[in-house]
C-alpha positions as CSV (number, residue, x, y, z in Angstrom):
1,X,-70.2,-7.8,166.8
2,X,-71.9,-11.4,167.1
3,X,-69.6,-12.7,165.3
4,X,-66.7,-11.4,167.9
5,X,-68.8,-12.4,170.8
6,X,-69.0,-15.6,169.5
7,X,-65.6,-16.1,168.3
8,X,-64.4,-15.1,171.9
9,X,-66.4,-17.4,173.6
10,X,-65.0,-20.0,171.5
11,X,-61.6,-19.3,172.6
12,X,-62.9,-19.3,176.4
13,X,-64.2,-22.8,176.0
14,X,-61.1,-24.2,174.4
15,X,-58.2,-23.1,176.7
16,X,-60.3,-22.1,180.5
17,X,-58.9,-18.7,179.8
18,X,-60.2,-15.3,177.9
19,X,-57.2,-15.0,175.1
20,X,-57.7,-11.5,174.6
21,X,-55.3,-11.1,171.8
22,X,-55.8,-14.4,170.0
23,X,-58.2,-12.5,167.0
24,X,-57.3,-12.0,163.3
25,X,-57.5,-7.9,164.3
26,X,-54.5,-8.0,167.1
27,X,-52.2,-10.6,165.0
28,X,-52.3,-8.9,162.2
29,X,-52.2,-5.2,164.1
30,X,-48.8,-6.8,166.0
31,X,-47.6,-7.6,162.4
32,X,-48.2,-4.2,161.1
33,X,-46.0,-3.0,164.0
34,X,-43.3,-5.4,163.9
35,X,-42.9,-4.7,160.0
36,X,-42.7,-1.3,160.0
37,X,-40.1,-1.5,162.6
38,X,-37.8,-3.5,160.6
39,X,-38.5,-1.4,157.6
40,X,-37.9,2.1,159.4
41,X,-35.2,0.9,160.6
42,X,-33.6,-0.2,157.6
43,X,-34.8,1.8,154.6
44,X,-32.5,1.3,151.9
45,X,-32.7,-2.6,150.7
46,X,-29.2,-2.7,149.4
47,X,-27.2,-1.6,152.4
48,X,-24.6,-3.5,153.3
49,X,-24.7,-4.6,157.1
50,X,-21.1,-4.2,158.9
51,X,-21.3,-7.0,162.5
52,X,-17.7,-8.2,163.9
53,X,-15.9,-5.9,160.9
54,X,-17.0,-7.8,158.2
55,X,-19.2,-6.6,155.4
56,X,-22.1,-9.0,154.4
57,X,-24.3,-8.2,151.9
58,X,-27.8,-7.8,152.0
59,X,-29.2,-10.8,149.8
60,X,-27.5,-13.3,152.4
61,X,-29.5,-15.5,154.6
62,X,-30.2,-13.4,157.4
63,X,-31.7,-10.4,155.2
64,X,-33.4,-13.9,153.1
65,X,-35.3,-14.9,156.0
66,X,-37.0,-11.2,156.8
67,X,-38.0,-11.4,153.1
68,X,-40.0,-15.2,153.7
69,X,-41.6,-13.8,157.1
70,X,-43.0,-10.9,155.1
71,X,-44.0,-13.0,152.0
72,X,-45.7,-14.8,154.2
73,X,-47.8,-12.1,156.4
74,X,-48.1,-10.3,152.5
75,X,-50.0,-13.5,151.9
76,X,-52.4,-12.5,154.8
77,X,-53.2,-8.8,154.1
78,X,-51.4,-8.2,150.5
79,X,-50.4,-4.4,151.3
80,X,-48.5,-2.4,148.7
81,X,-45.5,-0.6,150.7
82,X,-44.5,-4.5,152.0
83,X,-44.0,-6.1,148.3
84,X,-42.5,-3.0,147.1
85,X,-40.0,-3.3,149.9
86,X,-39.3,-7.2,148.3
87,X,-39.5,-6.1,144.9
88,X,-36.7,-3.5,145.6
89,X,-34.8,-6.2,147.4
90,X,-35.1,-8.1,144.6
91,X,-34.3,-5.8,142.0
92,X,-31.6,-3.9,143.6
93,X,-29.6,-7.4,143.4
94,X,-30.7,-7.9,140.0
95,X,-32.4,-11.3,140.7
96,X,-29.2,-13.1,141.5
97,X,-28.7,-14.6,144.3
98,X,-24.9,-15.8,144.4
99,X,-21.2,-14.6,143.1
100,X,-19.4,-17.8,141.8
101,X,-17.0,-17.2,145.1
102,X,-20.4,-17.6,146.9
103,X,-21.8,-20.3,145.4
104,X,-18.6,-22.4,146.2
105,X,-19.4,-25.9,147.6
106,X,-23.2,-24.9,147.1
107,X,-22.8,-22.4,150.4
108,X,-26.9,-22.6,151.5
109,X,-26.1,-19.3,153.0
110,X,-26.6,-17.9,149.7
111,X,-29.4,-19.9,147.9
112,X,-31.8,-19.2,151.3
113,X,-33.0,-15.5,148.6
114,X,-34.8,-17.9,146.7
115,X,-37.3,-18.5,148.5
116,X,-38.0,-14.7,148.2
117,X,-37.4,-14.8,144.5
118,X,-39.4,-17.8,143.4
119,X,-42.6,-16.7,145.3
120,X,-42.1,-13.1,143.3
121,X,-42.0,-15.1,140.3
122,X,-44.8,-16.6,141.2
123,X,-46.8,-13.6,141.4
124,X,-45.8,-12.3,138.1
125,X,-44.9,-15.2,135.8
126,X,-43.9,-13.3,133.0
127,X,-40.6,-11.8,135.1
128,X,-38.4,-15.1,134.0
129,X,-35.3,-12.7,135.5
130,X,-36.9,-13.8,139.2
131,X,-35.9,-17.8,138.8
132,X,-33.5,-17.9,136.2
133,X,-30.3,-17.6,138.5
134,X,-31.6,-19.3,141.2
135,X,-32.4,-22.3,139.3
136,X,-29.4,-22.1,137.6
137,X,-27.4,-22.9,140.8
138,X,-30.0,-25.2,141.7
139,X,-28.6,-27.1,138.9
140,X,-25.4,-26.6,139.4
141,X,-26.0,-28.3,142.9
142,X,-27.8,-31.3,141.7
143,X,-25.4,-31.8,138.5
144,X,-22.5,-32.4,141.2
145,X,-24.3,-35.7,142.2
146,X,-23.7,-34.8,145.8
147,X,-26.4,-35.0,148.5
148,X,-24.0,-34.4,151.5
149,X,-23.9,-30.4,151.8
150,X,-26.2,-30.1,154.3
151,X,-23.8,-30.6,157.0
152,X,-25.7,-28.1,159.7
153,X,-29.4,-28.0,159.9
154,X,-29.8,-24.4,159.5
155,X,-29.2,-25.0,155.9
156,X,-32.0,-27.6,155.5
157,X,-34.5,-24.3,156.2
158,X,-32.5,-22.1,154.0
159,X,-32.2,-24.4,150.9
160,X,-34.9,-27.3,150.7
161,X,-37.9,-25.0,150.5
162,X,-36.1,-23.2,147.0
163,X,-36.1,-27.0,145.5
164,X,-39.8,-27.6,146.5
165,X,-40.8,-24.3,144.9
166,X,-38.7,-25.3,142.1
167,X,-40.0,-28.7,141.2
168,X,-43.8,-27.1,141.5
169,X,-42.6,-24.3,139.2
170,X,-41.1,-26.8,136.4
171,X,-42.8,-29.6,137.1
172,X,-39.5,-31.4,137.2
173,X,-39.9,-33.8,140.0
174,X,-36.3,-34.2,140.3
175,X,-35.7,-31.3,142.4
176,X,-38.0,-33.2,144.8
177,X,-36.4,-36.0,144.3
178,X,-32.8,-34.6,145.2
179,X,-34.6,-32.3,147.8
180,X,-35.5,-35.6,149.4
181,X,-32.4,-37.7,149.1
182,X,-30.1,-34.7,150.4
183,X,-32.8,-34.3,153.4
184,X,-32.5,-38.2,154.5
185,X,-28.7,-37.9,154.4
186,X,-28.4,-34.6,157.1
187,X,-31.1,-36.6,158.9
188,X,-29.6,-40.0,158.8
189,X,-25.5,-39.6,158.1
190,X,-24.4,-35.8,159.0
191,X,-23.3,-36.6,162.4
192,X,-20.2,-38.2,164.6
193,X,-16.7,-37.4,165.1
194,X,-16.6,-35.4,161.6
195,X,-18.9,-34.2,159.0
196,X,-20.3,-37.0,157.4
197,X,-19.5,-39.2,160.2
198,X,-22.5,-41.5,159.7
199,X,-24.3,-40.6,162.7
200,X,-28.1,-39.1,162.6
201,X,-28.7,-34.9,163.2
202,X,-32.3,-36.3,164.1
203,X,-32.4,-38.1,167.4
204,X,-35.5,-40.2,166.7
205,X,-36.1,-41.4,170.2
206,X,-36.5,-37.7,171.4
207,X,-37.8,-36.1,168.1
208,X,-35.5,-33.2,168.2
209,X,-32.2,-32.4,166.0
210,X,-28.3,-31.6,167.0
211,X,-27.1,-28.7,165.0
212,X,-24.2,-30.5,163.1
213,X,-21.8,-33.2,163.8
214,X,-20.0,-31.2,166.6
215,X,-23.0,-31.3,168.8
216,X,-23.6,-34.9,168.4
217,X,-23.6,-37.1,172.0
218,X,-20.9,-36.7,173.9
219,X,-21.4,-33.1,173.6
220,X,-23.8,-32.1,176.4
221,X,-25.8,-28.7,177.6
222,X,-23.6,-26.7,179.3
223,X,-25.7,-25.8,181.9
224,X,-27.4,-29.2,182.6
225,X,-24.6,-31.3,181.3
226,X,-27.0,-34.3,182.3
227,X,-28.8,-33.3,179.1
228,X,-27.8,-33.3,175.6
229,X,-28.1,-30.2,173.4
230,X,-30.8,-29.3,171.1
231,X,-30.6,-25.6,170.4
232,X,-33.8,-24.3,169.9
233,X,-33.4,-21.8,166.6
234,X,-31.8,-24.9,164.7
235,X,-34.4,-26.9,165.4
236,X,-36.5,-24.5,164.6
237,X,-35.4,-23.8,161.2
238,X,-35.8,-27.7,160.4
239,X,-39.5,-27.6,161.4
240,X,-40.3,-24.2,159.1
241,X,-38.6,-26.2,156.4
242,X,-41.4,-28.8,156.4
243,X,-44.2,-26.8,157.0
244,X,-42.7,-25.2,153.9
245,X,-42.0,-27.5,151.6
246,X,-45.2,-29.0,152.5
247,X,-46.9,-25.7,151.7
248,X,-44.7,-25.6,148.1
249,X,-45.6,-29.2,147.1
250,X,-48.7,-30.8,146.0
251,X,-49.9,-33.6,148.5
252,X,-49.3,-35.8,145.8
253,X,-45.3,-35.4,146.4
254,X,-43.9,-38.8,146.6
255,X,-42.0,-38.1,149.9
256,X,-44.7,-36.1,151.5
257,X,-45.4,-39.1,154.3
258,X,-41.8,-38.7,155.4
259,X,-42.2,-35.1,155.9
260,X,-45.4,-35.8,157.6
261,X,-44.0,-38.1,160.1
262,X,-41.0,-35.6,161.0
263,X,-43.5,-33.0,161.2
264,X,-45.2,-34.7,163.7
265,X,-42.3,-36.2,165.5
266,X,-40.9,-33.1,166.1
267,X,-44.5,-31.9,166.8
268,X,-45.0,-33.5,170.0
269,X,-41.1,-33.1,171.2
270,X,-41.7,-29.0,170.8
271,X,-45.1,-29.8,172.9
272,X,-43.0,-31.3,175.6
273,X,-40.3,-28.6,176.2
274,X,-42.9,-25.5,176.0
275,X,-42.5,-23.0,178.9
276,X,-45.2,-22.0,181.1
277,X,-45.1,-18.5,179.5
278,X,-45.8,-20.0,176.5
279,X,-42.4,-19.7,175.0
280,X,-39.4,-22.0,174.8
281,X,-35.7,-21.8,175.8
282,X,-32.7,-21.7,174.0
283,X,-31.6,-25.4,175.1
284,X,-35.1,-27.3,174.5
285,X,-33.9,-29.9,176.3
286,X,-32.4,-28.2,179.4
287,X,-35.2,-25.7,181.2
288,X,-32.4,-23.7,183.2
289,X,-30.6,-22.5,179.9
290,X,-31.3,-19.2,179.5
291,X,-28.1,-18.5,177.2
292,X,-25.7,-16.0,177.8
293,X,-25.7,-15.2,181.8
294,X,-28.0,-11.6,182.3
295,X,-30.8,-13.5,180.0
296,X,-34.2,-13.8,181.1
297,X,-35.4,-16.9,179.7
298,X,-37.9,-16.5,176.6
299,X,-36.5,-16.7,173.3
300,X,-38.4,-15.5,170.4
301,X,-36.4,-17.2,167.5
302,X,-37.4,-20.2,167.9
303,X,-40.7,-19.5,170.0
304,X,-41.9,-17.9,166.6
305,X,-41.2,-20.9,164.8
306,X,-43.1,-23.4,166.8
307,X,-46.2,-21.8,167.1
308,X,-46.1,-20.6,163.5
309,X,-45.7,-24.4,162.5
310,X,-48.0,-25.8,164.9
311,X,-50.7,-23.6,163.9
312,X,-49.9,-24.3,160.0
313,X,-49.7,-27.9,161.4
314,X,-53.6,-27.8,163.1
315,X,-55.1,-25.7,160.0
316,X,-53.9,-28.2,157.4
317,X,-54.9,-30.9,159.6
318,X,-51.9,-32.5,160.3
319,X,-51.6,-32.0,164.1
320,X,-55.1,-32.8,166.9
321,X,-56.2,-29.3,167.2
322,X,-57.4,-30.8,170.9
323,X,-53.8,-31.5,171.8
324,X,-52.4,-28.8,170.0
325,X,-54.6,-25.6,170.5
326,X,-53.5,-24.4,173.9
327,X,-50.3,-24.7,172.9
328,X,-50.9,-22.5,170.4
329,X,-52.3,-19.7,172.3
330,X,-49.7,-19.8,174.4
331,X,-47.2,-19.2,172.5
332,X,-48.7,-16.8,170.4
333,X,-49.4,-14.8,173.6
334,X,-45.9,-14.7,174.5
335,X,-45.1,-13.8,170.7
336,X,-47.6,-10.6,171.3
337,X,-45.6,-9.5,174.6
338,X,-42.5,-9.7,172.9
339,X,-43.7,-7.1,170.6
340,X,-43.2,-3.6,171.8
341,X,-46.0,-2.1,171.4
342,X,-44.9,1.7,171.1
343,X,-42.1,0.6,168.6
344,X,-43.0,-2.8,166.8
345,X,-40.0,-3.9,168.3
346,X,-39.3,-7.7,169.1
347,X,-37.7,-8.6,172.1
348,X,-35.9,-11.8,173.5
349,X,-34.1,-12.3,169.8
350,X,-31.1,-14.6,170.0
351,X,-28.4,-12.9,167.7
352,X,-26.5,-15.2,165.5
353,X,-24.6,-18.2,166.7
354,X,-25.1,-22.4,166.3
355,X,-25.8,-22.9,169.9
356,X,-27.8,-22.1,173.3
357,X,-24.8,-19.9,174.4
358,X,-24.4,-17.5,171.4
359,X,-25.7,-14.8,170.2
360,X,-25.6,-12.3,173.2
361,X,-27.9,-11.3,176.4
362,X,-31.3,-12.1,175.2
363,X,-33.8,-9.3,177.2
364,X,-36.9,-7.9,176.6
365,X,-35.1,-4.8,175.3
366,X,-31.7,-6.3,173.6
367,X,-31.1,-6.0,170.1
368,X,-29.2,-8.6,168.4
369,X,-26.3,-8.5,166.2
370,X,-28.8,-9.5,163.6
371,X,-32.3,-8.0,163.7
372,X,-33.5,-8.9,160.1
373,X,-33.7,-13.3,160.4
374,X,-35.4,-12.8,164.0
375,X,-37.7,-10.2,162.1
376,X,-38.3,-12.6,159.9
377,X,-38.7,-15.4,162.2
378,X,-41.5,-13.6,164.2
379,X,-43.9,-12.6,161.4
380,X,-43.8,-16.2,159.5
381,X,-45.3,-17.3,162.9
382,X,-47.3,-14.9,163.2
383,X,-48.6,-15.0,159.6
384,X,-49.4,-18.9,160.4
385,X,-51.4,-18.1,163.7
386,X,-53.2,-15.8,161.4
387,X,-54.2,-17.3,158.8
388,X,-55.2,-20.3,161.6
389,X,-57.6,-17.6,163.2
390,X,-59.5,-16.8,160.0
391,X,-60.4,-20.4,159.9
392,X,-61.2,-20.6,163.5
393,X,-63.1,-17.1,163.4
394,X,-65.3,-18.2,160.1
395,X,-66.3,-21.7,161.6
396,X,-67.3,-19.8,165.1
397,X,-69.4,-17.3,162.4
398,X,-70.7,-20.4,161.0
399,X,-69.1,-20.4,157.9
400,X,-68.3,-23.6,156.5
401,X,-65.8,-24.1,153.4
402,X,-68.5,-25.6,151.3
403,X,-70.7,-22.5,151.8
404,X,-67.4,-20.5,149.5
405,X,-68.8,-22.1,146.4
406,X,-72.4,-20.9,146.9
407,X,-71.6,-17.3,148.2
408,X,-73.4,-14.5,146.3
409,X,-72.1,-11.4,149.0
410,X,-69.2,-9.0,147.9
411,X,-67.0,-11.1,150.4
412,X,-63.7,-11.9,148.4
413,X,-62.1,-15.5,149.1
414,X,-59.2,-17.3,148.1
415,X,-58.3,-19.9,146.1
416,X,-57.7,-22.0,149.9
417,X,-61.2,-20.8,150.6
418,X,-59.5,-18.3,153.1
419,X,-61.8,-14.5,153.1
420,X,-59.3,-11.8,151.9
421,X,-60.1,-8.3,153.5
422,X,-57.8,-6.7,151.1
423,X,-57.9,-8.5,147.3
424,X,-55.0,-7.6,145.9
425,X,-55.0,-6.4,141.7
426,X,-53.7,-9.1,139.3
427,X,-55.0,-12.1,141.6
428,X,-58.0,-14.3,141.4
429,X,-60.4,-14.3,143.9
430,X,-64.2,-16.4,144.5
431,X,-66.8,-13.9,144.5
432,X,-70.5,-14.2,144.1
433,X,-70.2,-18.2,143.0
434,X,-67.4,-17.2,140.1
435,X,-63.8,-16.6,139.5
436,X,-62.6,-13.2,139.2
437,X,-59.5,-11.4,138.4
438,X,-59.7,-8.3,140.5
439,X,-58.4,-4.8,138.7
């Protein structure tokens, strides 16, 4: 009880406000509710979804991306029913995560599984099945020579963070290395008239990214068509790539600076087009686009990309908690309203599409073409914001990282010095000043 009391008047000081539902209780209640939507909704693994009359099967990106967002929250409270729902993902496709049709021109549509794969494998190193087809296209990829197949920024999100688990899985710095090189030319070249053009996807004066080449200046919003277009998913994707492949890589990493200083470029340019609400548009840069005419105005893509990645950004010390808190709340606030709370369903989800005006009527109650990548989206935000309040909740408790090493109570913590409510069997844990595996 102190400890809540004190924790909630830390929040009052910080933002002028009581933030009723910023505690490591409600985030991870709204998570409980949002997953078991998705999974109720969608209980066999290997179903094939049907949108526009064509089949796509379930180990492409969109299905990919529910599988990081619960990885993620799995990292947070490791319940059984959600890595059995991966591990029969995973084993209903037999570990692979491309036909050779598929893995034509290195299609990113179909690497974006092994990010799901490789953090399995991680978990259970002895399952070689997990990585071996993954990092076989992997390879494939880099044996070409080629760094330019990157030509739309959604793919940066759906294939860098496989390389960075990669090179920490080998220890073959290569995979950062090509990771890198194939990162600075979508950021630097992917633009103009054509792919390729030579033109930047990253505008460095305003921080924030054009989708491909076709939304490259003279394009312009097309409801403020003094403004160019920056839709807000894409760059969204491009700023949970970082926080990711920062998270996969050592700080060590060679390139890690350049990452850093994206990060943070792109940081302060999400700070700058927040809503009121606490939520962002669909055009970042162009406040009246709503999308599709009949939408309201939050979008919950992107929203849930920002605040996860500020909040991974303020833990790890890369972003001025000062600056970047309120932010924070805010958008984690609107990320709670969005959630049903009867269902676990999420509303304002932008279906599938490359810009502001795809994708459908976005409303509190629409469901998108796609629910599984907005699904996804929303709990690897709020997995972030969570494991960010267990840090803030321990220092208001006065717990102090160095005070991990000397514990002697039956309080598990993690390897990151996190406390784990639920240790999970197989892992290692601190406990009572030692290492221990629990059973």
């Amino acid at each position: 009880m102190t400890r809540l009391i004190i924790t909630f008047l830390l929040l009052l000081v910080t933002t002028g406000t009581p933030a009723q539902t910023f505690t490591t209780e409600q985030i991870m209640t709204d998570a409980e509710k949002v997953a078991g939507y998705f999974m109720r909704n969608y209980p066999d693994v290997g179903a094939d979804s049907y949108v526009g009359g064509k089949r796509r099967n379930s180990k492409i990106w969109t299905r990919s991306v529910f599988y990081e967002g619960l990885l993620n929250i799995y990292r947070e409270q490791p319940r059984e029913e959600w890595l059995k729902y991966a591990l029969d993902w995973g084993e209903h496709h037999k570990w692979i995560s491309s036909s050779d049709n598929e893995a034509r021109n290195a299609n990113a549509d179909y690497q974006c599984c092994g990010q799901a794969y490789l953090q399995l494998y991680q978990m259970e190193p002895a399952e070689t099945v997990r990585m071996e087809h993954i990092k076989m296209r992997i390879d494939q990829m880099m044996a070409t020579g080629r760094v330019d197949f990157w030509h739309w920024i959604d793919a940066i999100q759906m294939s860098m963070p496989v390389m960075a688990l990669l090179g920490d899985i080998t220890g073959d710095e290569n995979y950062w290395d090509y990771m890198y090189r194939s990162y600075q030319y979508t950021r630097n070249s992917h633009g103009g008239s054509k792919k390729g053009g030579g033109l930047p996807l990253l505008n460095t004066t305003t921080g924030l990214w054009y989708r491909d080449y076709q939304f490259d200046p003279p394009y312009r919003d097309l409801t403020e068509p003094d403004k160019d277009c920056y839709w807000s998913r894409g760059n969204g994707w491009v700023y949970m790539a970082l926080a990711r492949v920062m998270q996969f890589t050592p700080p060590t990493e060679s390139h890690r600076a350049d990452y850093e200083a994206d990060f943070r470029l792109m940081s302060k340019a999400l700070l700058d087009c927040q809503r009121e609400d606490g939520s962002w548009n669909v055009s970042l840069a162009a406040p009246t686009n709503f999308g599709q005419e009949g939408s309201e105005g939050p979008e919950m893509t992107g929203t849930s990309l920002f605040v996860g990645g500020m909040a991974y950004g303020v833990r790890t010390g890369l972003l001025d908690s000062t600056v970047y808190m309120p932010a924070i709340r805010r958008g984690w606030e609107a990320m709670h309203e969005a959630v049903h709370e009867a269902t676990g369903q999420v509303g304002y989800l932008q279906g599938t599409g490359s810009k502001p005006e795809d994708g459908g009527v976005i409303t509190y109650n629409s469901i998108p073409d796609f629910e599984d990548f907005g699904y996804g989206c929303w709990l690897w935000g709020a997995a972030e914001v969570h494991a960010l309040a267990v840090k803030l909740e321990a220092e208001a408790a006065g717990i102090r990282e160095a005070d991990i090493a000397n514990n002697t109570s039956d309080t598990y913590y993690d390897l990151t010095g996190r406390r784990i409510t639920n240790p999970s069997p197989g892992r290692i844990y601190i406990r009572n000043r030692r290492s221990v595996i629990v059973r």
